[in-house]
C-alpha positions in Angstrom: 25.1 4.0 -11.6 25.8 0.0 -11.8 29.7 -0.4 -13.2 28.0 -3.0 -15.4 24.8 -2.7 -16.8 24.5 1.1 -16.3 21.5 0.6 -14.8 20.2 3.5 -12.1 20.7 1.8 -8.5 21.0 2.9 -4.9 22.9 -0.2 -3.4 23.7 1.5 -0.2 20.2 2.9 0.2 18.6 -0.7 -0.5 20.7 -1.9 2.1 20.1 0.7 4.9 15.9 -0.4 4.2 16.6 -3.7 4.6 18.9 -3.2 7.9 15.9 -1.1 9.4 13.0 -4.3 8.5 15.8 -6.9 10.1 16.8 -4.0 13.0 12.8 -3.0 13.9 11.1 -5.9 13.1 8.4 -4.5 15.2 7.8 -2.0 11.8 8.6 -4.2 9.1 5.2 -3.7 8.2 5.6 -0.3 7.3 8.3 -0.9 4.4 6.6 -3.9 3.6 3.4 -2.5 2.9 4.5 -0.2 0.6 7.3 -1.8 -1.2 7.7 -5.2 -3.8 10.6 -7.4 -4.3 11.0 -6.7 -7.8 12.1 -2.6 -6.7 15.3 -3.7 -5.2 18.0 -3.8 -7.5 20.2 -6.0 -5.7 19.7 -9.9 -5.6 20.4 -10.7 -2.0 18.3 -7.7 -1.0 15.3 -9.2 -2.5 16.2 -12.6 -1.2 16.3 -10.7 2.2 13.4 -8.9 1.8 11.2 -11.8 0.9 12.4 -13.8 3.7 11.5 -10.8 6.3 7.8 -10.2 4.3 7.1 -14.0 5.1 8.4 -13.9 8.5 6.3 -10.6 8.7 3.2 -12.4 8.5 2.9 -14.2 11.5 5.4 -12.9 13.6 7.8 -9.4 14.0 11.0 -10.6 12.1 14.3 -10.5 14.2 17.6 -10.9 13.2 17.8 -14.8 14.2 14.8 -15.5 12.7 15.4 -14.6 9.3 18.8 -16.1 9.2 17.4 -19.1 10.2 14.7 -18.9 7.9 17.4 -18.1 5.0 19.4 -20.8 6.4 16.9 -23.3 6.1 15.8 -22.1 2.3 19.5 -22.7 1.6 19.7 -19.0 1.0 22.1 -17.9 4.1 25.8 -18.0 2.5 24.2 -16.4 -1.1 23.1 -13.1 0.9 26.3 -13.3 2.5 26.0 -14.9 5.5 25.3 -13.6 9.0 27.9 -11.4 8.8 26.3 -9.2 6.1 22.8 -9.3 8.0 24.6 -7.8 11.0 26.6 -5.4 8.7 23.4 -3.8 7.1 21.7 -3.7 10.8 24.9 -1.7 12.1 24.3 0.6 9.5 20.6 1.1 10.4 20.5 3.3 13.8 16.7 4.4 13.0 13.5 4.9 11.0 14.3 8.1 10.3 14.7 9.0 6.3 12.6 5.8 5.4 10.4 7.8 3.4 12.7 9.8 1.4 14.7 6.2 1.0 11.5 4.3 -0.4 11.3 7.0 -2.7 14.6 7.0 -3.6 14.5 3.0 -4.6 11.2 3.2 -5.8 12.6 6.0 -8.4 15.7 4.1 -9.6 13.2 1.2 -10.1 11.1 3.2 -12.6 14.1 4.4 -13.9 15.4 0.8 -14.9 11.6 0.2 -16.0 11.9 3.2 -18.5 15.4 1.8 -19.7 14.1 -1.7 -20.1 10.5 -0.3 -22.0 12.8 1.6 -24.1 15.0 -1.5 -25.3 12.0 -3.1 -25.9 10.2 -0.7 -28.2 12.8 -0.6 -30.6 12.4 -3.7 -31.0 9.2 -3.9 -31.1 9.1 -0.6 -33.7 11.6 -2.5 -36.3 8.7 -5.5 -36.3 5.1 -3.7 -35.9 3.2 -4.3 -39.1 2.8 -0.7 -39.0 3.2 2.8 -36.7 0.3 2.9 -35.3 0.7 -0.8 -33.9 4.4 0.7 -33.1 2.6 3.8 -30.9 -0.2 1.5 -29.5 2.4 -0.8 -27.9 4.3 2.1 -26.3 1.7 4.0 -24.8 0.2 0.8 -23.2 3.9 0.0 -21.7 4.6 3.8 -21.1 0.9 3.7 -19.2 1.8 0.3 -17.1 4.9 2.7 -15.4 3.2 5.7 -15.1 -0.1 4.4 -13.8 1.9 1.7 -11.3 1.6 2.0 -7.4 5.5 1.4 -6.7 5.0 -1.6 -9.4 2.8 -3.5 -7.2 -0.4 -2.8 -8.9 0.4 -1.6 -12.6 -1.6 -3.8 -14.6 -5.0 -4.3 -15.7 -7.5 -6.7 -16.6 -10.4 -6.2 -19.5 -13.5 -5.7 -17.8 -15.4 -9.3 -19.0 -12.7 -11.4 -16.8 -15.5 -10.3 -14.2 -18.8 -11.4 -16.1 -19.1 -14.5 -15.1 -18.8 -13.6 -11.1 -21.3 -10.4 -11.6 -23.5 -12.2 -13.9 -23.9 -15.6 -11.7 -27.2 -16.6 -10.1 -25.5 -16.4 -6.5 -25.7 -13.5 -4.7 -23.2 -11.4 -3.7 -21.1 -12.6 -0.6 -22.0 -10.7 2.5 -20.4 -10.8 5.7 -23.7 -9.8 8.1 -22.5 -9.0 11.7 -25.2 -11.5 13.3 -27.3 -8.7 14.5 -30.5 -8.7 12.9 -31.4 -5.0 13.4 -28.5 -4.2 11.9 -28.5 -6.4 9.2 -31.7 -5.5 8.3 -30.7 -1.5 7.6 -27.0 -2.9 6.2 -25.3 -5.9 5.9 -21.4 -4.9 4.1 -19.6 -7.1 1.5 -15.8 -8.0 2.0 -13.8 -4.8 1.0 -16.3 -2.0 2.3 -15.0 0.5 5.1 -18.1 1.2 7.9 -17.6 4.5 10.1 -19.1 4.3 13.5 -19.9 7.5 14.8 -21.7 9.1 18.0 -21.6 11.6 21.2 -19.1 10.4 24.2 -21.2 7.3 26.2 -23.6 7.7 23.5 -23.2 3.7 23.1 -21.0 3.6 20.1 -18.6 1.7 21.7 -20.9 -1.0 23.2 -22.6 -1.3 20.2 -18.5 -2.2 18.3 -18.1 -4.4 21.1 -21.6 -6.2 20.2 -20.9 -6.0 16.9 -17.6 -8.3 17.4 -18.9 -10.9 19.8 -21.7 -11.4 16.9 -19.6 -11.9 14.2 -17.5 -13.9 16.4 -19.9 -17.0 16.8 -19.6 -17.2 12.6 -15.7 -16.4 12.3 -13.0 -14.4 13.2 -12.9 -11.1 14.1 -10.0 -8.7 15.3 -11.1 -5.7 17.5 -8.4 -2.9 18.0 -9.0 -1.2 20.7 -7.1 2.0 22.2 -9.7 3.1 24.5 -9.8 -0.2 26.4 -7.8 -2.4 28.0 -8.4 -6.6 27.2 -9.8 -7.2 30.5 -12.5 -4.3 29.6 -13.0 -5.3 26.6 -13.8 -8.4 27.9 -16.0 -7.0 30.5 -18.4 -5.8 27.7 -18.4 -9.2 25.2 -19.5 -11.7 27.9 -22.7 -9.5 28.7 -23.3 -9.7 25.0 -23.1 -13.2 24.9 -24.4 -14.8 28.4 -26.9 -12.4 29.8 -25.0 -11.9 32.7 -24.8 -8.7 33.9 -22.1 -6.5 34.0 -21.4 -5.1 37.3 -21.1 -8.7 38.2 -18.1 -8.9 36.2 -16.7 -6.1 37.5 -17.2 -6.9 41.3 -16.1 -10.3 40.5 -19.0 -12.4 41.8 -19.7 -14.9 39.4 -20.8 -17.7 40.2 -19.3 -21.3 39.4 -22.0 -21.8 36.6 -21.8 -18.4 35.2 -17.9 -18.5 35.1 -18.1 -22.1 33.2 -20.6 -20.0 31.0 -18.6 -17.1 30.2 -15.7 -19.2 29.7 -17.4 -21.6 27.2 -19.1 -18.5 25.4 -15.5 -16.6 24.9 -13.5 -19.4 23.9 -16.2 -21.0 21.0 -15.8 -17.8 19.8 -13.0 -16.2 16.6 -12.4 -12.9 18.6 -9.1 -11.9 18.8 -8.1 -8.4 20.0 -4.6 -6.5 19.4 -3.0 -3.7 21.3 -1.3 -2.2 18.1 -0.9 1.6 18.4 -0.5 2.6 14.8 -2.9 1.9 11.6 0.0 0.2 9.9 0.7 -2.5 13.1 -3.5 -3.0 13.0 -2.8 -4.5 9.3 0.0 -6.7 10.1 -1.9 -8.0 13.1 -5.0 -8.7 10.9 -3.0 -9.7 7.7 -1.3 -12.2 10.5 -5.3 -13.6 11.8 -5.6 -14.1 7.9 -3.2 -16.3 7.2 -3.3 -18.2 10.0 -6.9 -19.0 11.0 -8.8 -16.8 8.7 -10.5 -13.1 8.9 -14.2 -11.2 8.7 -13.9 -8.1 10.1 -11.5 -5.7 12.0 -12.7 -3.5 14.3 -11.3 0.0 15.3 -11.4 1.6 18.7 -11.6 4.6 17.6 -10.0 5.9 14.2 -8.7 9.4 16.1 -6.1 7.6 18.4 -4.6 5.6 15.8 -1.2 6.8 14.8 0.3 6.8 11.6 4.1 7.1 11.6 4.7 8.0 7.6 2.9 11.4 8.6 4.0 12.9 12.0 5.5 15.6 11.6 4.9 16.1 7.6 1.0 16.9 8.0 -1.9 18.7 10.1 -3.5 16.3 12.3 -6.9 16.7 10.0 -4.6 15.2 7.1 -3.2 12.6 9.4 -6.3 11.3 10.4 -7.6 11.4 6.1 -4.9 9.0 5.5 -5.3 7.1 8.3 -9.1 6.7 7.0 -8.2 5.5 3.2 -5.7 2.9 4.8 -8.6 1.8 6.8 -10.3 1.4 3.2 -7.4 -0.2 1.4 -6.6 -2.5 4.0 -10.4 -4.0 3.3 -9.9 -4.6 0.1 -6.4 -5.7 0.5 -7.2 -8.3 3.2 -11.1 -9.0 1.3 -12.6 -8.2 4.8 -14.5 -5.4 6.6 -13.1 -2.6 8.5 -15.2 -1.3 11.1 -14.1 1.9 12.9 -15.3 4.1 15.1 -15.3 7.7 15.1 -15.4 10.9 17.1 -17.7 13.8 16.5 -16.4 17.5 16.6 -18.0 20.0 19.0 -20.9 21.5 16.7 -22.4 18.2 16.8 -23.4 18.9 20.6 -25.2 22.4 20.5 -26.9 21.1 17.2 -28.4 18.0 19.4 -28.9 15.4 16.1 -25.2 14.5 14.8 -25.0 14.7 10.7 -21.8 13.3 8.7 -20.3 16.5 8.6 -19.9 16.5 12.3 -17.0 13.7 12.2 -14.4 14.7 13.6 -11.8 15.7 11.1 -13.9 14.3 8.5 -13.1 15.2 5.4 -11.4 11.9 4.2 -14.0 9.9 6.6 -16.2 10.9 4.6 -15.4 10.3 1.7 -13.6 6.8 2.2 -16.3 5.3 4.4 -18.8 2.8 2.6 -21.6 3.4 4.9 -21.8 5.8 7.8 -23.5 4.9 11.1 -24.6 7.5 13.8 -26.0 6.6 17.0 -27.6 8.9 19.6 -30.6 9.7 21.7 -33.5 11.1 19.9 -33.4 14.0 22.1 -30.9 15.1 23.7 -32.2 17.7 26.2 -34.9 14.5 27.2 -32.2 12.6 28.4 -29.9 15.0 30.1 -33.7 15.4 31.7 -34.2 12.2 32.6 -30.8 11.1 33.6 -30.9 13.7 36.0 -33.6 12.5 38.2 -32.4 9.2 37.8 -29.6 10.5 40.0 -31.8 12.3 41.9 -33.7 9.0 43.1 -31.4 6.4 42.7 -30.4 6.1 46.0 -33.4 7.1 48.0 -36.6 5.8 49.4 -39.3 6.0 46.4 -42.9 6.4 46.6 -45.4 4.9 44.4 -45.5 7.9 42.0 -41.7 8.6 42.4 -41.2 5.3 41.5 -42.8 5.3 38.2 -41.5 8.5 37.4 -38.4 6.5 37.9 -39.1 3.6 35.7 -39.9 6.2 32.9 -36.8 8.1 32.9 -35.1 4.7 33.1 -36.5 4.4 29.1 -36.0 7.6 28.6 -32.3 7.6 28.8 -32.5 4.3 27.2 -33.3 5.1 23.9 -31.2 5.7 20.8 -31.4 5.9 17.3 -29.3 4.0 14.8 -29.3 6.2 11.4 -27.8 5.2 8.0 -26.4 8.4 6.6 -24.2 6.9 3.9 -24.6 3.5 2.3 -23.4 2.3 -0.8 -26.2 0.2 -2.4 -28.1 0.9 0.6 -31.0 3.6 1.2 -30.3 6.2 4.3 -32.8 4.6 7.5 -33.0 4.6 10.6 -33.9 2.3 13.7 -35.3 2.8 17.0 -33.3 0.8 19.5 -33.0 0.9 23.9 -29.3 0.4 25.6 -29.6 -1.9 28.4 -27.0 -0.9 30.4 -26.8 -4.0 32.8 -26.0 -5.6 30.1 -24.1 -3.0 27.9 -25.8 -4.0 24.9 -28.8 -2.9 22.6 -31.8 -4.5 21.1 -35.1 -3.5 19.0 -37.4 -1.1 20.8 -40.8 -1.5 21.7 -43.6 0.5 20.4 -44.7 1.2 24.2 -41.0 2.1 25.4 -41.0 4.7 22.2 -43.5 6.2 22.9 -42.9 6.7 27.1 
């Protein structure tokens, strides 16, 4: 308890949250993200812990950033100089316990809320024109503490300070990936969550890849890849966006024009790509693009690998992997953007050939999170394993006329995909017949003629 205001505080606590933002700036993010300035009790602790959540934005804070940054906000000898910055870093030897200490701040904060609504409501009791005003005014404050996420998002707003946005002649603002197959079966608002899902090599990633360089030409776009490395990732956007081929990218024999090509292509472009590890570091990186030159999309490579350091060791994998998902969904609305991620299926989905939503792998919270679900796959699946077979059978030999064509229609064969809507918010479930073209690693619209081969 405070000697004087007898207020519930956890000084010492406070201070070993703040030494571990200023000692792993690296994972500042995760206190930040679920913490306000208004839960610490101390003063120089929310001086501190402002300065690190704007530092956060653009950069991982470090100890001589943020005293300079307090240093130059005048702020420096108030905290108590560098000499208490190093003092609460000293006593921060690891991230162990944040948890347990959020919660423990968090609580003395609602705690000191309770107090403070208390004070107030007998004042407010001796001048209510009557009880039931006296009641009203309680439960509303009583509800603003209870209902609160941490105090960061307690209050509420009557539903007609919307009207006139709903209600306007202009439609809805849509952020369409570019792609006009795609945009014709879905095109997502800022805020909604999309789940990419399909067999391994099934295309799913080249189609995210696509999906990025698109959206790229119109703004900017973060892809988060775990699966693949920049160059790689690279590899697969300039086929996208030069017809060039893409085992002349790998073999490195561009030519002089087609390198000044690629080049031009890749640097007109918003795409931006980030090597962060857990679902938390994918925010600050995007949160980061925001401020500084703007964000459309973020795109996940693939939701499974992502990590989530508030869990391990406190949950099964299939719960890790749920809240991974809802972050996926909050950090949409949180950043007015859309999260695209990608998804693995579970084994049932092979032996039953046509992958459903329920075949996501460790779906549950997928499911429900996701604003629209995407599955891509061949049409039939014991067709291509057909075909694909005597393409390797005659790749490399000397055809004959009918070998040849027998060639050329296995090469469509294991072409073909479907891209089906299973989920879509405001959005009916569809489907759309589309061919891979592997030189290129991208997709486009199928032929009738190719369908039907």
């Amino acid at each position: 308890m405070s000697e004087y205001l007898g207020l519930p505080e956890n000084i010492e606590i406070e201070a070993q949250i703040i030494g571990r933002m200023v000692r792993f700036g690296d994972r500042a993010h995760e206190i930040i993200s679920r913490m306000s300035v208004e839960q610490f009790y101390s003063e120089r602790h929310r001086v501190i812990f402002e300065a690190v959540a704007k530092i956060a934005e653009t950069a991982a804070p470090s100890l001589q950033s943020i005293a300079a940054a307090l240093d130059r906000a005048k702020k420096l000898e108030y905290i108590g100089g560098a000499a208490y910055l190093m003092e609460i870093v000293d006593s921060a030897f690891s991230m162990v316990g944040t948890d347990s200490d959020i919660d423990a701040v968090q609580g003395a904060y609602k705690r000191r809320q309770t107090i403070e609504m208390a004070r107030a409501l007998m004042n407010d009791a001796v001048e209510a024109e009557s009880a039931d005003d006296a009641l009203a005014t309680a439960v509303a404050k009583l509800s603003a503490i209870v209902n609160g996420s941490g105090g960061m998002r307690s209050g509420f707003s009557h539903a007609a300070s919307n009207l006139d946005s709903v209600l306007s002649s202009d439609r809805p603002r849509e952020i369409p990936t570019g792609i006009e197959w795609f945009d014709e079966i879905y095109t997502p608002r800022p805020g909604n969550y999309i789940v990419l899902a399909g067999f391994s090599g099934g295309g799913k990633t080249a189609l995210a890849a696509g999906i990025a360089t698109s959206m790229s030409r119109r703004g900017n776009v973060l892809l988060a890849s775990l699966e693949m490395s920049k160059d790689e990732i690279l590899e697969r956007a300039i086929p996208w966006a030069t017809d060039i081929e893409i085992s002349r990218i790998r073999n490195r024999k561009l030519t002089a024009e087609e390198k000044a090509a690629a080049r031009a292509e890749i640097v007109s472009r918003g795409l931006y790509i980030t090597e962060a590890e857990s679902v938390y570091e994918v925010e600050q990186a995007a949160r980061s693009l925001k401020v500084s030159k703007g964000l459309d999309a973020v795109l996940i490579d693939y939701l499974q690998l992502l990590t989530s350091p508030r869990s391990k060791g406190e949950q099964n994998r299939a719960q890790e992997v749920a809240a991974i998902s809802r972050h996926c969904k909050l950090m949409a609305r949180r950043l007015d953007c859309v999260v695209y991620a990608l998804s693995q299926l579970n084994n049932d989905a092979s032996r039953d050939g046509i992958p459903k939503i329920h075949h996501l792998k460790e779906s549950g919270g997928i499911r429900q999170d996701a604003d629209a679900v995407f599955m891509v796959y061949h049409p039939d699946k014991e067709e291509h394993d057909a075909a694909k077979s005597v393409l390797n059978n005659l790749r490399s030999m000397q055809r004959t006329v009918e070998q040849e064509n027998l060639f050329r229609k296995s090469k469509i064969k294991v072409a073909k995909r479907v891209l089906d809507l299973q989920k879509g918010r405001s959005a009916e479930e569809t489907s759309t017949a589309l061919m891979f073209e592997g030189r290129y690693t991208r997709f486009r619209r199928a032929k009738t003629t190719e369908w039907t081969v």
